[in-house]
N, C-alpha and C positions, 0 to 999 in steps of 0.2 A: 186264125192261130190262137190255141187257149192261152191265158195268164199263165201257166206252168209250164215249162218243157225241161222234159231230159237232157240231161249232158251227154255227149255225144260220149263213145267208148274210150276216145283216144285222151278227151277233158279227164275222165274219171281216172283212168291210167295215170295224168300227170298228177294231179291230186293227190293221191296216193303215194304218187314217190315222193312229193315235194314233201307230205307228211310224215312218212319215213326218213326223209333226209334231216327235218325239224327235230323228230327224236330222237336222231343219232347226235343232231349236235345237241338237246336240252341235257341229254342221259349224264356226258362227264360236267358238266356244270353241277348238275343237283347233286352228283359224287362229292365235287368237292368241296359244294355247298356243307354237306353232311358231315364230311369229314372236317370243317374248320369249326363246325356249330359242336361238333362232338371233343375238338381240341379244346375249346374255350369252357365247356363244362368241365374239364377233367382239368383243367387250369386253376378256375374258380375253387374246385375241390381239394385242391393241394394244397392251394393258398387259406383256404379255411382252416383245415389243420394243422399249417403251419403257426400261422396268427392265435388258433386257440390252444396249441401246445404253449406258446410262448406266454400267452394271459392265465395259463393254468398253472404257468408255474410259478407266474408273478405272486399271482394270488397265493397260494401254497405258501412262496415265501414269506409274506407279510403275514399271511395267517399264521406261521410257524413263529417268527419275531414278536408278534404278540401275544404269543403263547395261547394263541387260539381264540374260539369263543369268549368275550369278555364277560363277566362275572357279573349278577345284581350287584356285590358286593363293590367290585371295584369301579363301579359308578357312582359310587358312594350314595349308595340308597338302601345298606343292608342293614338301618334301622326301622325299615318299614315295609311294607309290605308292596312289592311292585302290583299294578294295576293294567292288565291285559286291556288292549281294544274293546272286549265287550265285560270291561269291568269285574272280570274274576279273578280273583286273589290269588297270587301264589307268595306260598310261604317261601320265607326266607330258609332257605338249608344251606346258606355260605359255608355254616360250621361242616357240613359234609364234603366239601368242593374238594377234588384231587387235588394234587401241586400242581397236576400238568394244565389245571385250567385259570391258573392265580398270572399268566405273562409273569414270568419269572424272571427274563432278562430285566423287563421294564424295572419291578422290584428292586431286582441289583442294583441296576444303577444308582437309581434312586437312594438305596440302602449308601452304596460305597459316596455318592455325591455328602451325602448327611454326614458321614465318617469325615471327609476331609474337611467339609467346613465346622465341624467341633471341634478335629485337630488345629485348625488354622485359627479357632478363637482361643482357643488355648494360650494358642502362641502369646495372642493378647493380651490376655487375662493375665499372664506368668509375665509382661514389659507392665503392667498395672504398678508394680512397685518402684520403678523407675520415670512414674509423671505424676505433675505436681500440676496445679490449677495456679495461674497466678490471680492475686486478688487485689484492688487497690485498698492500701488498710484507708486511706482518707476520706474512701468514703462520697468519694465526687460524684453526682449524677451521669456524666459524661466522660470518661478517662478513657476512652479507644475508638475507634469508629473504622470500619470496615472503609476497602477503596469504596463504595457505593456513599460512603459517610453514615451506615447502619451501626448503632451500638452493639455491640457485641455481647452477650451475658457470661461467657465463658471462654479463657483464652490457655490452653493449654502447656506445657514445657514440659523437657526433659531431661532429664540432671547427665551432664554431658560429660563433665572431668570429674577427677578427683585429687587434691592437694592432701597436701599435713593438716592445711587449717581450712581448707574451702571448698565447697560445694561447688561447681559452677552446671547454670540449667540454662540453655536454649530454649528459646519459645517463636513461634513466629508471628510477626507485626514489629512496624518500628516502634519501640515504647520510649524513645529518650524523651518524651515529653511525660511520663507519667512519676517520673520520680522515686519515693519511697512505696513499695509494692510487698505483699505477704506472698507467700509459699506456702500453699498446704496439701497433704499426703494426702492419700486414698481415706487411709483411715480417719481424717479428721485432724490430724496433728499440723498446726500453723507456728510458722518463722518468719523473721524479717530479712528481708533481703534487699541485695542493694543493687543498682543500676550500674552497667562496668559499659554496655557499647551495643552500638545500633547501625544497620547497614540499610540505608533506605532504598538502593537498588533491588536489593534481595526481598526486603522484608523482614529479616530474623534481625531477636536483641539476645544478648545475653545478661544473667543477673548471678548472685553467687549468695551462696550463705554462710552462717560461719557454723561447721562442723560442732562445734560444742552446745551451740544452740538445738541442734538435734536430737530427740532421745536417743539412749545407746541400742534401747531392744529396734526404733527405726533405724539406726546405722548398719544392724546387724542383718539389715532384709535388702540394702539397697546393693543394687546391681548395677556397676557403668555400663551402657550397652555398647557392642561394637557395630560398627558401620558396614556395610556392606557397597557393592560396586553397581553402579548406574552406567558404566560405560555403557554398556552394551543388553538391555532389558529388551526383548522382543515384545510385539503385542501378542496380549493374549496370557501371559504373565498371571498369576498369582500375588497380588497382596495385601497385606491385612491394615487398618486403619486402626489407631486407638488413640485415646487423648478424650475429644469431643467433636469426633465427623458426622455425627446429628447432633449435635449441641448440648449434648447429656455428656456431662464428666467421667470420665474411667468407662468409656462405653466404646465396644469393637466391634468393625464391620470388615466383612470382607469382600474382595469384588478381585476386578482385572485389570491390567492394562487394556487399554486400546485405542491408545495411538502413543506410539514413545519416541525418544531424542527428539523433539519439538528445539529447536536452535531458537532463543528470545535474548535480542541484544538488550544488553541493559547499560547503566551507565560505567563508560569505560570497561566493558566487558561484555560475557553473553555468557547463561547460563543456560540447562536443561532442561525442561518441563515434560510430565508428563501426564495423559490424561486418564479417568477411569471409568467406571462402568459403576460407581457409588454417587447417589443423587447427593446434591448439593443441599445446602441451607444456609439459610444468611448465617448461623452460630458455627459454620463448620470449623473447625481447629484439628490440629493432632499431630501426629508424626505415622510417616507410612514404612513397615517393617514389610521384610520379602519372607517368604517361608521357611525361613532359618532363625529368623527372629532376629534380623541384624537390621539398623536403621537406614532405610536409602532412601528418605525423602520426606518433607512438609510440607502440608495442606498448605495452600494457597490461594485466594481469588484473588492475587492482583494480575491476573495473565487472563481471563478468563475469552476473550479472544481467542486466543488459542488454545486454551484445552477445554472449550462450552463452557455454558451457562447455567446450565441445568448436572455437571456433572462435575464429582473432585477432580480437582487437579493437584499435583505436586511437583515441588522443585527436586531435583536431581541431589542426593549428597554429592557426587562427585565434582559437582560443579561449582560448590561451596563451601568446599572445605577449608581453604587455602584464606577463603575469608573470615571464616568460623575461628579459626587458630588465631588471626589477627583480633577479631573479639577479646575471643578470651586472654589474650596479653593486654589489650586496653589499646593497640595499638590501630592507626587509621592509615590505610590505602590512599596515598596522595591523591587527590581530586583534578582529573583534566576538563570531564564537562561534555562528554561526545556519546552518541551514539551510531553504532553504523552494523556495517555486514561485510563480510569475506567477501575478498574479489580475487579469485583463483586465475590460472593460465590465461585455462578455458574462455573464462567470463570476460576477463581484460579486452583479449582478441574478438570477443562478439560487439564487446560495446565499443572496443576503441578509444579503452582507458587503462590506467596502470595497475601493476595487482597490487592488494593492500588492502588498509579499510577503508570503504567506500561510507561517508559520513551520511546519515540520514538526522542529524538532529546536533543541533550545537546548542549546548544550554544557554540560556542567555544570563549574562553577567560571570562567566564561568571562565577559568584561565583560558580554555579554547578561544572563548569569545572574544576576549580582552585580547587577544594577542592574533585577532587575526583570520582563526579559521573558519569555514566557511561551512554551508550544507552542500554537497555535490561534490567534493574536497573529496582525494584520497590520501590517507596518510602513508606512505611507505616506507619513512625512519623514522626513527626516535635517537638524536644522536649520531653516531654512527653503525645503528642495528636495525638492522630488518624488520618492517613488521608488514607479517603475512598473513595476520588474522586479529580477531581481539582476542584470543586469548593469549594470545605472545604479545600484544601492547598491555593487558594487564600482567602481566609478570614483569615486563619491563619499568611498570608502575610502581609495582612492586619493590625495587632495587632502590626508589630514591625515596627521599623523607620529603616532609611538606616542607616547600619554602626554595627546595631545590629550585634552578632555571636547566631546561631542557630546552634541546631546539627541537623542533619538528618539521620532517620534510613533505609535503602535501606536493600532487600535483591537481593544478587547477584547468578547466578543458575549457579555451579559448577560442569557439568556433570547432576546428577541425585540428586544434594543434594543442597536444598539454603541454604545460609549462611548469615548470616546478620552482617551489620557494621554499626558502628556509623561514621558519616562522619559529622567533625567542620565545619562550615561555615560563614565567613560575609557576610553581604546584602549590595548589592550597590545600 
Protein backbone atom coordinates (compact mmCIF):
# COMPACT_ATOMS: atom_id res chain seq x y z
CA UNK A 1 0.00 0.00 0.00
CA UNK A 2 1.62 3.51 -1.02
CA UNK A 3 2.25 6.37 1.59
CA UNK A 4 -0.70 8.41 0.01
CA UNK A 5 -4.22 7.15 -0.52
CA UNK A 6 -7.44 8.74 -1.54
CA UNK A 7 -10.20 9.54 0.74
CA UNK A 8 -12.85 7.55 0.03
CA UNK A 9 -16.11 9.44 -1.79
CA UNK A 10 -18.40 9.26 1.22
CA UNK A 11 -14.79 10.94 3.54
CA UNK A 12 -14.73 13.77 0.82
CA UNK A 13 -18.61 14.35 1.01
CA UNK A 14 -18.47 14.86 4.86
CA UNK A 15 -15.56 17.21 4.53
CA UNK A 16 -17.16 19.33 2.51
CA UNK A 17 -20.43 19.70 4.50
CA UNK A 18 -18.49 19.84 7.78
CA UNK A 19 -16.80 22.98 5.88
CA UNK A 20 -19.87 24.32 4.70
CA UNK A 21 -21.28 24.08 8.05
CA UNK A 22 -17.89 26.00 9.45
CA UNK A 23 -18.74 28.87 7.06
CA UNK A 24 -22.12 29.23 7.80
CA UNK A 25 -21.37 29.54 11.44
CA UNK A 26 -17.88 31.83 10.80
CA UNK A 27 -20.11 34.21 8.03
CA UNK A 28 -22.47 35.98 11.19
CA UNK A 29 -19.62 36.29 13.51
CA UNK A 30 -17.33 38.21 10.99
CA UNK A 31 -20.71 40.20 10.36
CA UNK A 32 -20.73 41.31 13.55
CA UNK A 33 -17.17 41.44 13.91
CA UNK A 34 -17.41 44.28 11.19
CA UNK A 35 -20.24 45.82 12.25
CA UNK A 36 -18.93 46.52 15.99
CA UNK A 37 -15.23 47.54 14.40
CA UNK A 38 -17.12 49.84 12.15
CA UNK A 39 -19.38 51.24 15.37
CA UNK A 40 -16.16 52.09 17.28
CA UNK A 41 -14.71 53.98 14.33
CA UNK A 42 -17.71 56.15 13.92
CA UNK A 43 -17.67 56.57 17.89
CA UNK A 44 -14.05 57.59 17.96
CA UNK A 45 -15.04 60.14 15.02
CA UNK A 46 -17.75 61.83 16.87
CA UNK A 47 -15.92 62.04 19.77
CA UNK A 48 -13.20 63.81 18.00
CA UNK A 49 -15.33 66.52 16.78
CA UNK A 50 -16.94 66.90 19.53
CA UNK A 51 -13.60 67.41 21.93
CA UNK A 52 -12.14 69.68 19.06
CA UNK A 53 -15.31 71.74 18.55
CA UNK A 54 -15.15 72.40 22.24
CA UNK A 55 -11.06 73.33 22.21
CA UNK A 56 -11.79 75.47 19.21
CA UNK A 57 -13.82 77.40 20.99
CA UNK A 58 -11.87 77.51 24.09
CA UNK A 59 -9.21 78.69 22.13
CA UNK A 60 -11.22 81.28 20.10
CA UNK A 61 -12.25 82.55 23.26
CA UNK A 62 -9.11 83.25 25.03
CA UNK A 63 -7.67 84.30 21.78
CA UNK A 64 -10.65 86.88 21.45
CA UNK A 65 -10.07 88.03 25.43
CA UNK A 66 -6.75 88.84 24.70
CA UNK A 67 -7.43 90.64 21.94
CA UNK A 68 -5.65 88.39 19.80
CA UNK A 69 -2.23 87.93 18.57
CA UNK A 70 -0.05 89.71 21.23
CA UNK A 71 1.98 92.69 19.96
CA UNK A 72 6.28 93.03 19.93
CA UNK A 73 5.03 96.09 21.56
CA UNK A 74 3.01 94.76 24.36
CA UNK A 75 5.86 92.49 25.41
CA UNK A 76 7.47 95.30 26.00
CA UNK A 77 10.27 95.05 23.51
CA UNK A 78 9.09 97.85 21.19
CA UNK A 79 12.37 99.75 21.84
CA UNK A 80 14.21 97.39 19.91
CA UNK A 81 14.30 95.55 17.41
CA UNK A 82 12.86 91.74 17.82
CA UNK A 83 15.35 89.04 16.68
CA UNK A 84 13.70 85.91 14.78
CA UNK A 85 15.27 82.27 15.36
CA UNK A 86 17.71 82.75 12.34
CA UNK A 87 18.48 86.24 13.53
CA UNK A 88 16.74 88.62 11.03
CA UNK A 89 15.48 91.68 12.19
CA UNK A 90 12.06 92.88 12.14
CA UNK A 91 11.31 96.27 12.58
CA UNK A 92 9.31 97.53 14.88
CA UNK A 93 5.92 99.03 13.08
CA UNK A 94 3.87 98.98 16.79
CA UNK A 95 3.20 102.65 15.56
CA UNK A 96 1.09 100.86 12.51
CA UNK A 97 -0.63 98.13 14.82
CA UNK A 98 -4.63 98.23 14.57
CA UNK A 99 -6.65 98.64 17.87
CA UNK A 100 -7.97 95.35 17.38
CA UNK A 101 -4.47 93.82 17.80
CA UNK A 102 -3.41 96.24 21.20
CA UNK A 103 -5.94 93.31 23.96
CA UNK A 104 -8.02 96.19 24.57
CA UNK A 105 -9.85 94.61 27.44
CA UNK A 106 -6.41 93.90 29.09
CA UNK A 107 -5.87 97.75 28.48
CA UNK A 108 -8.99 98.79 30.14
CA UNK A 109 -8.59 97.17 33.03
CA UNK A 110 -5.48 98.16 33.63
CA UNK A 111 -6.35 101.73 32.46
CA UNK A 112 -9.65 101.84 34.94
CA UNK A 113 -7.46 99.86 37.85
CA UNK A 114 -4.80 103.18 37.58
CA UNK A 115 -8.12 105.49 37.75
CA UNK A 116 -9.26 104.09 40.95
CA UNK A 117 -6.04 103.88 42.66
CA UNK A 118 -5.24 107.85 41.84
CA UNK A 119 -8.85 108.45 42.95
CA UNK A 120 -8.24 106.61 46.31
CA UNK A 121 -4.69 108.41 46.79
CA UNK A 122 -6.38 111.32 46.45
CA UNK A 123 -8.47 110.65 48.94
CA UNK A 124 -5.24 110.71 50.91
CA UNK A 125 -3.44 113.33 49.91
CA UNK A 126 -6.87 115.69 50.53
CA UNK A 127 -6.74 113.72 54.94
CA UNK A 128 -2.76 115.25 54.54
CA UNK A 129 -4.02 118.24 56.23
CA UNK A 130 -5.67 116.72 59.00
CA UNK A 131 -2.00 114.68 60.33
CA UNK A 132 0.46 115.83 62.32
CA UNK A 133 3.91 113.78 63.04
CA UNK A 134 4.39 113.79 66.71
CA UNK A 135 7.90 114.67 67.76
CA UNK A 136 9.77 114.46 71.15
CA UNK A 137 10.81 118.29 71.43
CA UNK A 138 13.55 116.75 74.25
CA UNK A 139 15.22 115.33 72.13
CA UNK A 140 15.70 111.84 74.03
CA UNK A 141 17.61 109.10 72.00
CA UNK A 142 14.98 106.52 73.04
CA UNK A 143 11.17 108.19 73.69
CA UNK A 144 8.86 105.12 71.98
CA UNK A 145 9.71 101.62 71.17
CA UNK A 146 7.46 99.41 69.15
CA UNK A 147 5.69 96.10 71.01
CA UNK A 148 9.07 94.27 69.49
CA UNK A 149 11.03 97.13 71.75
CA UNK A 150 12.13 98.66 68.01
CA UNK A 151 12.42 102.57 68.05
CA UNK A 152 10.22 103.99 65.98
CA UNK A 153 11.44 107.23 63.74
CA UNK A 154 8.04 108.36 62.88
CA UNK A 155 4.87 108.29 64.83
CA UNK A 156 1.92 109.73 63.21
CA UNK A 157 -1.79 111.49 64.81
CA UNK A 158 -4.69 113.07 63.71
CA UNK A 159 -6.34 116.11 64.99
CA UNK A 160 -9.53 114.38 66.19
CA UNK A 161 -11.85 117.38 67.86
CA UNK A 162 -12.35 120.65 67.84
CA UNK A 163 -12.97 123.21 71.16
CA UNK A 164 -13.16 127.16 71.43
CA UNK A 165 -9.53 126.85 72.67
CA UNK A 166 -8.26 123.19 71.68
CA UNK A 167 -7.00 121.25 69.27
CA UNK A 168 -7.14 117.68 70.35
CA UNK A 169 -5.09 114.89 67.97
CA UNK A 170 -5.08 111.01 68.49
CA UNK A 171 -2.03 109.18 67.59
CA UNK A 172 -1.52 105.49 68.17
CA UNK A 173 1.13 104.05 70.83
CA UNK A 174 0.79 104.38 74.62
CA UNK A 175 3.03 107.80 75.09
CA UNK A 176 2.11 108.62 78.76
CA UNK A 177 5.67 108.09 79.47
CA UNK A 178 6.99 110.57 76.86
CA UNK A 179 5.71 113.70 78.46
CA UNK A 180 6.19 117.17 76.62
CA UNK A 181 6.01 116.22 72.82
CA UNK A 182 5.80 118.78 69.50
CA UNK A 183 3.13 118.85 66.82
CA UNK A 184 4.11 119.53 63.42
CA UNK A 185 1.98 119.98 60.06
CA UNK A 186 2.64 118.77 56.55
CA UNK A 187 4.02 122.01 55.87
CA UNK A 188 6.50 122.33 58.34
CA UNK A 189 4.73 124.31 60.82
CA UNK A 190 5.60 123.08 64.77
CA UNK A 191 3.57 123.41 68.31
CA UNK A 192 3.62 122.27 71.74
CA UNK A 193 1.41 120.18 72.83
CA UNK A 194 0.47 118.46 75.93
CA UNK A 195 -0.21 114.87 77.19
CA UNK A 196 -4.28 114.56 78.28
CA UNK A 197 -4.54 110.21 78.40
CA UNK A 198 -3.24 106.96 77.21
CA UNK A 199 -5.21 103.59 76.89
CA UNK A 200 -2.52 100.73 77.04
CA UNK A 201 -5.09 98.11 76.12
CA UNK A 202 -5.67 99.67 72.80
CA UNK A 203 -2.51 101.49 72.18
CA UNK A 204 -3.87 104.94 71.27
CA UNK A 205 -2.91 108.55 73.44
CA UNK A 206 -4.34 111.62 73.08
CA UNK A 207 -2.60 115.09 73.12
CA UNK A 208 -4.16 118.76 72.50
CA UNK A 209 -2.82 122.04 71.46
CA UNK A 210 -3.80 125.33 72.03
CA UNK A 211 -5.74 126.78 69.00
CA UNK A 212 -3.86 130.26 69.22
CA UNK A 213 -0.63 128.77 68.98
CA UNK A 214 -1.50 127.80 65.48
CA UNK A 215 -1.20 129.99 62.44
CA UNK A 216 -4.50 131.40 61.28
CA UNK A 217 -3.86 130.69 57.33
CA UNK A 218 -3.15 126.58 59.22
CA UNK A 219 -6.45 126.86 61.02
CA UNK A 220 -8.10 128.02 57.89
CA UNK A 221 -6.96 124.34 55.94
CA UNK A 222 -7.72 122.18 58.89
CA UNK A 223 -10.47 119.64 58.44
CA UNK A 224 -12.06 117.55 61.66
CA UNK A 225 -12.51 114.22 59.84
CA UNK A 226 -15.48 112.18 60.35
CA UNK A 227 -15.54 108.46 61.41
CA UNK A 228 -16.93 105.97 59.48
CA UNK A 229 -18.49 102.39 60.69
CA UNK A 230 -16.39 99.03 61.15
CA UNK A 231 -19.29 97.15 62.12
CA UNK A 232 -19.62 95.28 59.36
CA UNK A 233 -16.32 95.76 56.53
CA UNK A 234 -16.41 92.47 54.25
CA UNK A 235 -13.00 91.12 52.88
CA UNK A 236 -11.96 92.40 50.05
CA UNK A 237 -12.83 95.93 50.97
CA UNK A 238 -10.97 98.91 49.80
CA UNK A 239 -8.73 101.15 51.97
CA UNK A 240 -6.51 103.87 51.96
CA UNK A 241 -3.56 104.17 54.68
CA UNK A 242 -1.97 107.67 55.35
CA UNK A 243 0.04 109.12 58.10
CA UNK A 244 3.41 106.82 57.80
CA UNK A 245 2.47 103.06 56.66
CA UNK A 246 6.00 102.78 55.13
CA UNK A 247 7.60 105.04 57.61
CA UNK A 248 7.65 108.15 55.27
CA UNK A 249 5.49 110.96 56.80
CA UNK A 250 2.26 112.37 54.83
CA UNK A 251 2.72 109.25 52.57
CA UNK A 252 -0.47 107.07 51.22
CA UNK A 253 -0.92 103.56 50.21
CA UNK A 254 -3.70 101.70 49.29
CA UNK A 255 -4.44 98.10 49.61
CA UNK A 256 -7.57 95.69 50.87
CA UNK A 257 -9.02 94.03 53.52
CA UNK A 258 -8.46 90.50 53.84
CA UNK A 259 -9.55 89.17 56.76
CA UNK A 260 -12.01 91.35 58.83
CA UNK A 261 -13.93 91.44 62.47
CA UNK A 262 -10.92 89.57 63.87
CA UNK A 263 -12.68 89.55 67.89
CA UNK A 264 -9.12 90.38 70.20
CA UNK A 265 -9.83 90.39 73.96
CA UNK A 266 -8.13 92.94 75.59
CA UNK A 267 -8.02 94.21 79.06
CA UNK A 268 -11.62 94.25 80.37
CA UNK A 269 -12.94 94.42 76.99
CA UNK A 270 -12.34 93.20 73.16
CA UNK A 271 -11.99 95.09 70.36
CA UNK A 272 -11.77 94.63 66.34
CA UNK A 273 -8.90 94.07 64.23
CA UNK A 274 -8.48 93.93 60.95
CA UNK A 275 -5.98 92.76 58.50
CA UNK A 276 -4.64 94.03 54.97
CA UNK A 277 -2.90 93.24 51.86
CA UNK A 278 -0.30 96.59 52.66
CA UNK A 279 3.31 95.01 53.85
CA UNK A 280 4.32 95.92 57.02
CA UNK A 281 7.63 97.79 58.36
CA UNK A 282 8.97 98.24 61.70
CA UNK A 283 8.08 102.41 61.17
CA UNK A 284 4.55 101.52 60.07
CA UNK A 285 2.06 104.37 61.76
CA UNK A 286 -1.10 106.03 60.30
CA UNK A 287 -4.71 106.11 60.32
CA UNK A 288 -6.72 103.88 57.91
CA UNK A 289 -9.65 105.80 55.82
CA UNK A 290 -12.44 103.67 53.78
CA UNK A 291 -13.26 105.23 50.30
CA UNK A 292 -15.19 107.99 51.51
CA UNK A 293 -12.53 109.48 53.21
CA UNK A 294 -13.98 108.85 56.57
CA UNK A 295 -11.63 107.42 59.53
CA UNK A 296 -12.20 103.54 60.56
CA UNK A 297 -9.09 102.50 61.91
CA UNK A 298 -5.29 102.56 63.14
CA UNK A 299 -2.16 101.01 62.29
CA UNK A 300 -1.14 98.66 64.70
CA UNK A 301 1.50 95.86 65.52
CA UNK A 302 0.40 95.12 68.86
CA UNK A 303 -1.99 92.18 67.61
CA UNK A 304 0.19 90.93 65.06
CA UNK A 305 -0.72 87.36 65.79
CA UNK A 306 -3.69 87.97 64.40
CA UNK A 307 -3.69 90.11 61.58
CA UNK A 308 0.44 88.72 60.32
CA UNK A 309 3.64 89.71 60.40
CA UNK A 310 4.49 90.75 57.34
CA UNK A 311 1.16 92.72 56.78
CA UNK A 312 -0.75 96.12 58.29
CA UNK A 313 -3.15 95.65 60.60
CA UNK A 314 -5.70 98.02 62.22
CA UNK A 315 -7.92 98.51 65.05
CA UNK A 316 -11.60 98.84 64.36
CA UNK A 317 -13.00 102.80 65.02
CA UNK A 318 -16.05 101.31 66.18
CA UNK A 319 -14.57 99.37 68.67
CA UNK A 320 -12.89 102.35 70.17
CA UNK A 321 -14.68 104.99 70.42
CA UNK A 322 -16.41 104.81 73.50
CA UNK A 323 -12.81 104.91 74.76
CA UNK A 324 -11.53 107.56 72.65
CA UNK A 325 -14.35 110.11 74.16
CA UNK A 326 -13.03 108.97 77.61
CA UNK A 327 -9.50 110.28 76.43
CA UNK A 328 -10.38 113.16 75.34
CA UNK A 329 -12.36 114.28 78.69
CA UNK A 330 -9.15 113.07 80.63
CA UNK A 331 -11.27 110.65 82.10
CA UNK A 332 -10.19 106.70 82.89
CA UNK A 333 -12.37 103.34 82.58
CA UNK A 334 -12.09 101.83 86.05
CA UNK A 335 -9.60 99.07 86.01
CA UNK A 336 -10.73 95.22 86.86
CA UNK A 337 -7.74 93.34 85.46
CA UNK A 338 -9.22 90.22 83.16
CA UNK A 339 -9.13 89.05 80.08
CA UNK A 340 -11.43 86.34 78.47
CA UNK A 341 -13.95 85.33 75.60
CA UNK A 342 -17.78 85.10 75.01
CA UNK A 343 -19.30 82.03 76.26
CA UNK A 344 -22.82 81.87 74.47
CA UNK A 345 -25.89 79.13 74.85
CA UNK A 346 -24.20 77.20 72.41
CA UNK A 347 -20.70 76.98 73.93
CA UNK A 348 -22.00 76.81 77.70
CA UNK A 349 -23.83 73.46 76.82
CA UNK A 350 -20.81 71.96 74.76
CA UNK A 351 -18.42 72.61 77.71
CA UNK A 352 -20.72 72.20 80.58
CA UNK A 353 -20.14 75.61 81.77
CA UNK A 354 -22.07 78.93 82.41
CA UNK A 355 -22.54 81.64 79.77
CA UNK A 356 -20.70 84.67 80.38
CA UNK A 357 -16.97 85.53 80.26
CA UNK A 358 -15.00 82.84 80.15
CA UNK A 359 -11.66 84.25 81.91
CA UNK A 360 -8.47 83.42 80.01
CA UNK A 361 -6.03 85.74 81.90
CA UNK A 362 -6.19 87.46 85.39
CA UNK A 363 -3.76 90.23 85.73
CA UNK A 364 -1.65 89.74 88.59
CA UNK A 365 -1.80 92.39 91.31
CA UNK A 366 -5.06 93.55 89.61
CA UNK A 367 -8.48 94.20 91.70
CA UNK A 368 -9.55 90.75 89.90
CA UNK A 369 -6.64 89.25 91.45
CA UNK A 370 -6.78 90.74 94.86
CA UNK A 371 -10.27 89.84 95.34
CA UNK A 372 -10.20 86.49 94.21
CA UNK A 373 -10.68 85.73 90.66
CA UNK A 374 -9.35 83.01 89.09
CA UNK A 375 -8.32 82.01 85.17
CA UNK A 376 -10.92 79.32 84.14
CA UNK A 377 -13.64 81.54 86.22
CA UNK A 378 -16.81 82.68 84.35
CA UNK A 379 -18.01 85.96 85.12
CA UNK A 380 -21.92 86.10 84.81
CA UNK A 381 -22.74 89.37 87.03
CA UNK A 382 -21.52 92.31 87.95
CA UNK A 383 -23.86 93.43 90.64
CA UNK A 384 -27.15 92.55 89.90
CA UNK A 385 -26.62 92.66 85.93
CA UNK A 386 -25.90 90.19 83.39
CA UNK A 387 -22.79 89.97 81.70
CA UNK A 388 -23.17 88.05 78.45
CA UNK A 389 -19.95 89.20 76.78
CA UNK A 390 -17.15 91.73 77.36
CA UNK A 391 -18.52 94.21 75.71
CA UNK A 392 -21.57 94.48 78.11
CA UNK A 393 -18.89 94.11 81.29
CA UNK A 394 -17.17 96.98 79.71
CA UNK A 395 -20.10 99.36 79.65
CA UNK A 396 -20.94 98.03 82.88
CA UNK A 397 -17.37 99.41 83.78
CA UNK A 398 -18.09 102.03 82.36
CA UNK A 399 -21.01 103.24 84.94
CA UNK A 400 -18.66 103.20 88.02
CA UNK A 401 -15.74 105.56 88.90
CA UNK A 402 -12.33 104.24 90.40
CA UNK A 403 -12.49 103.35 93.93
CA UNK A 404 -16.18 102.03 93.54
CA UNK A 405 -16.57 98.23 95.31
CA UNK A 406 -18.58 95.85 92.97
CA UNK A 407 -19.32 92.48 93.60
CA UNK A 408 -18.69 89.94 91.02
CA UNK A 409 -20.52 86.63 90.41
CA UNK A 410 -18.03 83.96 88.85
CA UNK A 411 -18.98 80.45 88.57
CA UNK A 412 -16.09 78.14 89.32
CA UNK A 413 -16.06 74.27 87.75
CA UNK A 414 -15.42 71.91 90.68
CA UNK A 415 -14.97 68.54 88.96
CA UNK A 416 -18.34 68.06 87.17
CA UNK A 417 -20.39 70.62 89.31
CA UNK A 418 -20.19 74.68 88.99
CA UNK A 419 -20.42 76.49 91.93
CA UNK A 420 -20.90 79.98 91.96
CA UNK A 421 -19.35 82.92 94.32
CA UNK A 422 -19.80 86.20 94.99
CA UNK A 423 -16.47 87.87 94.84
CA UNK A 424 -16.27 91.92 96.62
CA UNK A 425 -14.19 94.05 94.73
CA UNK A 426 -12.82 97.70 94.29
CA UNK A 427 -11.99 99.41 91.15
CA UNK A 428 -8.69 101.07 90.55
Amino acid sequence: MGKFSKQPACARVHEEEKYKFIKEQIRPQKRKYVISFTRRILETVISAIIFGSIAGFVFWNVNNRLGGVVSVQEKGISAMEYQTPDNTAIPDNSNQASKEDTGSDDLTLLEEYNRASKRLSAVGDKFAASIVSILDNKDKPVWYKDSQGNTQDVISGMLLKETAKWYYILTSGDLKETGAVDVEFQDGETVKADYISSDSSTGLSVFCIEKEDVSEERRSKIVIPEFGSTVSIPTGSNVIITGAPNGIMYSVMVGNVIKSGIQMPVTDNRISLFSTDVLYTSSSSGIVLNTKGRVIGFVTDSFEKATGHNNIGFIGISSVLDIINSMVKGESIPYLGIEGYDVDKKTASAHSIEEGVYLTSVHSGSPAYSGGIRIADVITQIDDKEVTSLSLLHSILKSHNTGDRIVVTVSRKYGKKNNNRKIAIELE
